[in-house]
C-alpha positions in Angstrom: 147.7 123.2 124.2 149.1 122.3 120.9 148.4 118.6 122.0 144.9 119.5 122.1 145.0 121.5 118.7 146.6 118.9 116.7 143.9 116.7 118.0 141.5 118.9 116.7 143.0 119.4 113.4 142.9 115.7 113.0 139.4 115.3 113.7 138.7 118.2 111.2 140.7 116.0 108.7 138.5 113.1 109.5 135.1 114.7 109.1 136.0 116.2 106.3 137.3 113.2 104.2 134.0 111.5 105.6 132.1 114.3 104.4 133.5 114.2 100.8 132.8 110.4 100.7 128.9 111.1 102.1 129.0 113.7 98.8 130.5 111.0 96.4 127.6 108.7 97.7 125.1 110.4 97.2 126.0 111.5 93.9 125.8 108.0 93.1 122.8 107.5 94.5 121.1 110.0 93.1 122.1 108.8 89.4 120.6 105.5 90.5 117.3 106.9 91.9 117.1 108.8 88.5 117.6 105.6 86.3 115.3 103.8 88.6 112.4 106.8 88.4 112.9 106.8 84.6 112.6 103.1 84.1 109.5 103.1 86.5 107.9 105.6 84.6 108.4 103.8 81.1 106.9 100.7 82.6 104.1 102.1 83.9 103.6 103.8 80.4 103.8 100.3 79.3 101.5 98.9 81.3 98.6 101.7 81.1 99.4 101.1 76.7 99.0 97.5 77.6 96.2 97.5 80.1 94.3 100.0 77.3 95.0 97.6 74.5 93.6 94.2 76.0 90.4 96.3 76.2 90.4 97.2 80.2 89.3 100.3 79.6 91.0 103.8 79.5 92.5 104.6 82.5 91.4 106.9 85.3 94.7 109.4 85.3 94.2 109.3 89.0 95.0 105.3 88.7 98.4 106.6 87.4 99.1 109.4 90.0 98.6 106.3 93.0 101.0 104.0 91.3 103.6 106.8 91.3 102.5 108.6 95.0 103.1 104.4 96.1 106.4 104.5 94.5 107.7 107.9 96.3 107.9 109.3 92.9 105.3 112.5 93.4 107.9 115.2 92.8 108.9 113.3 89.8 106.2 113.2 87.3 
């Protein structure tokens, strides 16, 4: 019985260290995904200034919405 116990206590110990270092990851990648989001955003305000500039036209705002629904960004913006 205490065999089995000790086992068990171990395993505990396992999933938990494994569980803080899933938590530290995704901490990380969450500060990524939010430099990432905020970089794509700026470049696609870029490009809409740009694309306005060289006398395309003004852009449809649904033109902008796609760009960002294609990136995964829709809770985002």
């Amino acid at each position: 019985m205490i065999d089995i116990t000790q086992k068990m206590m171990k395993e505990i110990e396992i999933l938990s260290n494994n569980n803080l270092l899933l938590r530290a990851s995704n901490n990380d990648l969450e500060k990524q995904y939010d430099k990432l989001r905020e970089t794509f955003n700026e470049l696609l305000d870029v490009h809409l200034e740009m694309r306005d500039r060289f006398g395309f036209g003004e852009f449809i705002q649904d033109y902008k919405y796609d760009w960002i629904e294609k990136a995964g960004l829709t809770d985002s913006y």
